[in-house]
PADODREN-539077 format. One line per 5 residues: number of its first residue (from 1); their letters; for each residue y negated, x negated, z of N, C-alpha, C, O. Coordinates in nm, 3 decimals, decimal comma, padded with zeros to 5 digits. Each point is the difference from the previous one (the first is absolute). Example, Ala and Ser with C-alpha at 12.3 -4.5 7.8 and 13.67 -1.06 7.14 Angstrom:
<pts>
1> as> 00,569/-01,319/00,780/-00,119/00,089/00,000/-00,120/-00,090/00,000/00,002/-00,104/00,066 | -00,107/00,139/-00,138/-00,119/-00,082/00,006/-00,109/00,077/00,073/-00,111/-00,051/00,017;
</pts>
This chain:
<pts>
1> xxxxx> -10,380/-09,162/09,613/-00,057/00,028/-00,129/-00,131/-00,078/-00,010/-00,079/00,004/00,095 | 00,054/-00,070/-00,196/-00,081/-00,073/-00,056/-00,148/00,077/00,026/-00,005/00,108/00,060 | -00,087/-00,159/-00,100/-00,134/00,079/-00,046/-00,010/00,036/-00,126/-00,015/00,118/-00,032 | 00,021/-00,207/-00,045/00,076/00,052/-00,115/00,102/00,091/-00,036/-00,008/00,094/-00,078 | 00,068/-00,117/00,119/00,089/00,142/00,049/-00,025/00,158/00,001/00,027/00,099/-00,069;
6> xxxxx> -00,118/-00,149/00,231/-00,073/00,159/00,006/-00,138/-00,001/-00,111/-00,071/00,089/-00,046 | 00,072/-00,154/00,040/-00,118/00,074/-00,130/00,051/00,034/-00,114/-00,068/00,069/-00,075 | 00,218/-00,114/00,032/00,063/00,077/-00,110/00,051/00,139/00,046/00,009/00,098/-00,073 | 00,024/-00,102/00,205/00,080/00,111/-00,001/-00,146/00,141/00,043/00,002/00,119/-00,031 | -00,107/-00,194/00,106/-00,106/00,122/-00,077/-00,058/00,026/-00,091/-00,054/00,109/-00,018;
11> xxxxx> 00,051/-00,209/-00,063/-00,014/00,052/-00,146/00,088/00,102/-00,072/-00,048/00,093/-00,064 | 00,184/-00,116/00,079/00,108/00,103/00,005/-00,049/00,146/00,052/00,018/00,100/-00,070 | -00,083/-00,096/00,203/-00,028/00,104/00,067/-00,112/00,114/-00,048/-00,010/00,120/00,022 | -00,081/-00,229/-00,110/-00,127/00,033/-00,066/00,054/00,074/-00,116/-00,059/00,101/-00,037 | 00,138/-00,132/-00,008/00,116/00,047/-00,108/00,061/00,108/-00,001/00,002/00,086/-00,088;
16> xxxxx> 00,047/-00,089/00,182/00,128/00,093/00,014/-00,006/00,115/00,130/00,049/00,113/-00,001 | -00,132/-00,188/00,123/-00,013/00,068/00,099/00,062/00,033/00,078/00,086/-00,060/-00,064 | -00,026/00,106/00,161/00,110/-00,026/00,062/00,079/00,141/00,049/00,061/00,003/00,107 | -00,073/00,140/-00,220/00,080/00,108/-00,009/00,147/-00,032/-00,067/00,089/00,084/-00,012 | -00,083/-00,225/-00,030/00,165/-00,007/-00,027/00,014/-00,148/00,025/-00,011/-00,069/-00,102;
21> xxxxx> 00,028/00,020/00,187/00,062/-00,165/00,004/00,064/-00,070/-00,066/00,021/-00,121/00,005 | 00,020/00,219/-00,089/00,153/-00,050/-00,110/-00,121/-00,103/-00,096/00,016/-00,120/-00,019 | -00,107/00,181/-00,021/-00,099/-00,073/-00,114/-00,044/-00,097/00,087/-00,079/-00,077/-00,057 | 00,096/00,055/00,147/-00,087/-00,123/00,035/00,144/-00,142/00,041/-00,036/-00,118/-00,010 | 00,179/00,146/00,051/00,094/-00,031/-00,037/-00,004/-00,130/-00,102/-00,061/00,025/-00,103;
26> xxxxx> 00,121/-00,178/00,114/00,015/00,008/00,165/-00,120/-00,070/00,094/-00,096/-00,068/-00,037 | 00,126/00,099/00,141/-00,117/00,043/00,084/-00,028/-00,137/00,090/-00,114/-00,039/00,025 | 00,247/-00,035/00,026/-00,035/-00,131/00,081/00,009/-00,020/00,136/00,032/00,111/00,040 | -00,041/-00,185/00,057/00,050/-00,048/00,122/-00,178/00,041/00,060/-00,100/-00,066/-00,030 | 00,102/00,146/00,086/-00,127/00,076/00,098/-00,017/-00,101/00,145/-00,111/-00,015/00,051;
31> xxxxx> 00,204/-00,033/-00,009/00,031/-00,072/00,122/00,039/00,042/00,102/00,110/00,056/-00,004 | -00,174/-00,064/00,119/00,007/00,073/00,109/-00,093/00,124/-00,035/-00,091/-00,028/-00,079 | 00,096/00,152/00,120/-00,058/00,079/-00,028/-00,075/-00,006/00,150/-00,121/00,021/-00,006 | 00,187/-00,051/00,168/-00,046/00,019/00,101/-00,104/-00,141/00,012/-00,025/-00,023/00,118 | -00,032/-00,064/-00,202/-00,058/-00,077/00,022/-00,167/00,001/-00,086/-00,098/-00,074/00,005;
36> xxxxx> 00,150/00,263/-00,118/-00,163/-00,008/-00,082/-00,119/-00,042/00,088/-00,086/-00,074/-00,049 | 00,076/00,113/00,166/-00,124/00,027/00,047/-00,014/-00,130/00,016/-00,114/-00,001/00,048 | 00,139/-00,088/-00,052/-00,053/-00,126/00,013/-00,098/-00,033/-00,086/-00,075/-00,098/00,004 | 00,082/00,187/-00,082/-00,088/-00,017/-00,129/-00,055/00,103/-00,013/00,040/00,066/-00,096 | -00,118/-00,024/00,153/-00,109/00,121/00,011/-00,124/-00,074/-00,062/-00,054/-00,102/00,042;
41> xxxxx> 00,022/00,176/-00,147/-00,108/-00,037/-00,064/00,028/-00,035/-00,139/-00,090/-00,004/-00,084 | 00,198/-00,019/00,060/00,048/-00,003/-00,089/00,136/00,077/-00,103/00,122/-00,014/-00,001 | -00,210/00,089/-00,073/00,051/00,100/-00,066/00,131/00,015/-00,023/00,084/00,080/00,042 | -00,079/-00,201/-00,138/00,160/-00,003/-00,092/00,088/-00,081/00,110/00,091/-00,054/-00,061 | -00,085/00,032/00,165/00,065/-00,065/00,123/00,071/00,102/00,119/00,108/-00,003/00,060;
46> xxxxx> -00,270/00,126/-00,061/00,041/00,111/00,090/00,032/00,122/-00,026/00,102/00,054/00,043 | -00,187/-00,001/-00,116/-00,073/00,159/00,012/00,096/-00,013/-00,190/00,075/00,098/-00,009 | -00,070/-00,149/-00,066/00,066/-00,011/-00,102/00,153/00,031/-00,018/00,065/00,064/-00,083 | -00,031/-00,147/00,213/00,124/-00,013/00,027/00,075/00,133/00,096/00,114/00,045/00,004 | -00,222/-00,017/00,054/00,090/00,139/00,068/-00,032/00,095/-00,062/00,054/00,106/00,031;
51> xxxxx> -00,157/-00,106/-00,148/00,003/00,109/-00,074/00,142/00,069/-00,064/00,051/00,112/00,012 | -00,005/-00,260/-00,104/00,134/-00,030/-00,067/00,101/00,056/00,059/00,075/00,068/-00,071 | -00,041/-00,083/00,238/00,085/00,018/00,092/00,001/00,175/00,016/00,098/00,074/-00,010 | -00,248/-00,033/00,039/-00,008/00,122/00,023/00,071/00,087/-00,124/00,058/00,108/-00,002 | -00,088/-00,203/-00,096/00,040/00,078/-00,151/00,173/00,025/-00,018/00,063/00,094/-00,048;
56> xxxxx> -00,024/-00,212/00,105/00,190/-00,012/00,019/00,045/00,042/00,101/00,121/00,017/00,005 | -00,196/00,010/00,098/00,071/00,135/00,106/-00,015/00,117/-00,049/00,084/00,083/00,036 | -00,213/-00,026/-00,152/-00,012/00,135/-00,028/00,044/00,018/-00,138/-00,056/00,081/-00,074 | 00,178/-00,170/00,029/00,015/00,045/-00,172/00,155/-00,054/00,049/00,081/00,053/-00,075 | -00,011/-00,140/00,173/00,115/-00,057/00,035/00,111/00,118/-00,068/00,055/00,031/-00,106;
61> xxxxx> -00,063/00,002/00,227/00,134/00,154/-00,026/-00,024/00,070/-00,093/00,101/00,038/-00,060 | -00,271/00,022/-00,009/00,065/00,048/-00,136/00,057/-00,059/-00,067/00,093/00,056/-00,057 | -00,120/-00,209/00,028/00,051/-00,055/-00,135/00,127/-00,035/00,047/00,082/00,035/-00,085 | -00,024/-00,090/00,186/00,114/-00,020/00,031/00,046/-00,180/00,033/00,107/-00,058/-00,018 | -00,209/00,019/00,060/00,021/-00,116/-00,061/00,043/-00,069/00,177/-00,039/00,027/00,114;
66> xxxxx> 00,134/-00,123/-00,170/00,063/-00,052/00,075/-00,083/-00,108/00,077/-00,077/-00,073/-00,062 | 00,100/00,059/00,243/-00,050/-00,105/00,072/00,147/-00,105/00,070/00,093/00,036/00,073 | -00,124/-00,169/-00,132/00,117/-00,069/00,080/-00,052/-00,073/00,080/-00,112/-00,033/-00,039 | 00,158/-00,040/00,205/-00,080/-00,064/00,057/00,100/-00,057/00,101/00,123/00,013/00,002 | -00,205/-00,081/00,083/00,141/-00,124/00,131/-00,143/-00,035/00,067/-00,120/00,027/-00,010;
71> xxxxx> 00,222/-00,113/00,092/-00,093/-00,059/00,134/00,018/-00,124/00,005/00,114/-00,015/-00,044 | -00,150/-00,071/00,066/00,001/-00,152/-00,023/-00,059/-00,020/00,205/-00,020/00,072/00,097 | 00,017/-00,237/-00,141/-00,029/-00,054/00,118/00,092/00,005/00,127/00,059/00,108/-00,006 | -00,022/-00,175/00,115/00,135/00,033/00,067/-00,086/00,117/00,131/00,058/00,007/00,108 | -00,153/00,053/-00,120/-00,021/00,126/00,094/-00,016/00,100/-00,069/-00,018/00,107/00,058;
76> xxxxx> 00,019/-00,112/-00,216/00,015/00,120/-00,095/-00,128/00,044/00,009/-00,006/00,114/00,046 | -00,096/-00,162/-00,073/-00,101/00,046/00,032/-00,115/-00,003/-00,146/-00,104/00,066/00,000 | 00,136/-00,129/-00,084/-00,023/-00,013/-00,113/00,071/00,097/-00,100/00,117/-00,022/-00,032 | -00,185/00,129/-00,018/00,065/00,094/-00,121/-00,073/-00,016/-00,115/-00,122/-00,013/-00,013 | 00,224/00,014/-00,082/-00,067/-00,008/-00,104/00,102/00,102/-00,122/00,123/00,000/-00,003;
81> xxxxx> -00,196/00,066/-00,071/-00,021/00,103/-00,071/00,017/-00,060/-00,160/-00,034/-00,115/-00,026 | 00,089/00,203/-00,073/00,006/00,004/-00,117/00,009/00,147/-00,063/00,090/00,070/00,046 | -00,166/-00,019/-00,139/00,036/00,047/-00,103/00,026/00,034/-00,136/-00,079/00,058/-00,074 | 00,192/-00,097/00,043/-00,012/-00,086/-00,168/-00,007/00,074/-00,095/-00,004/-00,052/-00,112 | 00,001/00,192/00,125/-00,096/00,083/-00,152/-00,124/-00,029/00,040/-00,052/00,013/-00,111;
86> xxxxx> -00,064/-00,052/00,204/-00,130/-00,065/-00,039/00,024/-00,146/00,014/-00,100/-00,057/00,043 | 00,195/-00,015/-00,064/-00,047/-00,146/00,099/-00,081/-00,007/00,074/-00,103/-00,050/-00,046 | 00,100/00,085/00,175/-00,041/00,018/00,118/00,042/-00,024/00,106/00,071/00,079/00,063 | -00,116/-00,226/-00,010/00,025/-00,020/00,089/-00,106/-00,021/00,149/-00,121/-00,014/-00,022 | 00,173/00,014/00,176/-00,084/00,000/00,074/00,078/-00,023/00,091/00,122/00,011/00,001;
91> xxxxx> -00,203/-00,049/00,092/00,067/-00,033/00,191/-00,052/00,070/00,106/-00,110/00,055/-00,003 | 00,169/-00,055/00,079/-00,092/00,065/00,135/00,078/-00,136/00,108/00,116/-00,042/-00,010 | -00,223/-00,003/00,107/00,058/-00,079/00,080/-00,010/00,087/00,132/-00,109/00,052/00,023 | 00,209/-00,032/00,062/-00,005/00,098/00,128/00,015/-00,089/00,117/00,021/00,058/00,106 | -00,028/-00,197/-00,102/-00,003/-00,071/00,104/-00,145/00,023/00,060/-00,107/00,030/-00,054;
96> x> 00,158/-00,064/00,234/-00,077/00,008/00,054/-00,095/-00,107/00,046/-00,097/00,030/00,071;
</pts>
């Protein structure tokens, strides 16, 4: 995601806030989620981004909303995540 990007999608946040995700929809490619901290210090990179996350583990199962995902790379070590009532996408890389 762009910088541009994240500064639209907290403007969105400034907006809407993040008690329903659906309004902020759609939402965009987050990246690796296991790689924010690389970017400590920076808001809409880290602390922005797992806010969002924290918000779609704690509203997921009420609303119902579907996660599709696979493993790429030939040690499967690359996952990557979708959920398309927010367009939301993300990765986790589990290589060692």
């Amino acid at each position: 995601m762009s910088q541009k990007d994240l500064e639209a999608l907290a403007e969105k946040i400034k907006k809407h806030g993040l008690d329903d995700l659906t309004k902020l929809a759609p939402i965009g490619d987050l990246g690796y989620l296991n790689c924010i901290s690389y970017y400590r210090g920076d808001y809409l990179r880290s602390e922005m981004i797992q806010n969002i996350m924290d918000a779609f583990d704690e509203q997921r199962e009420k609303k119902g909303w579907t996660v599709n995902g696979g493993e790429t790379c030939w040690r499967c070590t690359d996952h990557y995540y979708h959920c398309p009532e927010l367009g939301l996408h993300w990765g986790i890389d589990s290589g060692d």
